[in-house]
Structures are given as structure tokens and as C-alpha cells.
C-alpha positions as CSV (number, residue, x, y, z in Angstrom):
1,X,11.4,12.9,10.4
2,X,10.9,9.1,10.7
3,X,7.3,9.3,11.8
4,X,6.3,11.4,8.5
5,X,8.0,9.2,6.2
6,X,6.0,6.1,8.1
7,X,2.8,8.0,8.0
8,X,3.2,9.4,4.0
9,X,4.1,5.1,3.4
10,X,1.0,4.2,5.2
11,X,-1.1,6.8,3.6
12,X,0.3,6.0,0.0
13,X,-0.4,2.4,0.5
14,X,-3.7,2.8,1.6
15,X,-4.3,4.7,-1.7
16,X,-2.9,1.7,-3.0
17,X,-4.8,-1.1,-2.0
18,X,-7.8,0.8,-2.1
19,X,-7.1,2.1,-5.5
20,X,-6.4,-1.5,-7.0
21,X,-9.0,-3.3,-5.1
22,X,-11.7,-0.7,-6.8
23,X,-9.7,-1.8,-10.1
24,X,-10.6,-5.5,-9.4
25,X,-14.4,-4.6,-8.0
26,X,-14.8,-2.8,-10.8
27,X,-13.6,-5.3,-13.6
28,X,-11.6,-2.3,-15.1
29,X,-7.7,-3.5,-15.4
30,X,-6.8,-7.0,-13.5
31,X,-3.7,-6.9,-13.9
32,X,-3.1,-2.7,-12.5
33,X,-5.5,-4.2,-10.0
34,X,-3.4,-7.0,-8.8
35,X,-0.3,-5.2,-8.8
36,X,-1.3,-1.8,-6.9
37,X,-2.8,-4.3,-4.1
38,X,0.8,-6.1,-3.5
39,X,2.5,-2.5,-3.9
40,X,0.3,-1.3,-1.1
41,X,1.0,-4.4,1.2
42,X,4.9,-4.0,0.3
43,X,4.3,-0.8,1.8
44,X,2.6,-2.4,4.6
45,X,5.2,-4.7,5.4
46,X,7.8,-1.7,5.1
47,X,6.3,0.3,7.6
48,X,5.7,-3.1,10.1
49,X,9.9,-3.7,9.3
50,X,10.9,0.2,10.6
51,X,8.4,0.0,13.1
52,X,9.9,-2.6,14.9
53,X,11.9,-1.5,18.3
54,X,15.1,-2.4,18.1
């Protein structure tokens, strides 16, 4: 169960960084932009956190 909860996070923020980079590319909506980018490396730094052996 814990590896399709990692890979759904690291799928989602893909989506996410990609989705608000395009936003800030395309000049659309900075602010969406900026804030879908440091969701997506929240999501990052989640998954990096769990991944971790303990």
C-alpha cells in the first residue's frame, strides 16, 4: 500500500510542477504558477522523507 501512495504523490507532483511551470512559460497566471511549482516540490520532499530507510 505504501508504494502506491509514493507513486500516486510522485505522479501528482509531476502534474504539478509541470502544470505550473507551463503556467509561468506561458505568462498565463504567475501567481497559480508559483504556487503549483512549490506544491509539486512539497510533494517531492514528502516522498524523499517516507522514502528514507529507517
Amino acid at each position: 500500500m505504501s508504494g502506491t501512495i509514493l507513486s500516486l504523490l510522485m505522479l501528482a507532483g509531476v502534474a504539478l510542477t509541470g502544470g505550473g511551470v507551463y503556467l509561468l512559460v506561458k505568462k498565463i497566471d504567475r501567481k497559480r504558477g508559483i504556487l503549483m511549482v512549490i506544491a509539486g516540490l512539497v510533494m517531492f520532499g514528502n516522498v524523499a522523507i517516507w522514502a528514507v530507510p529507517v
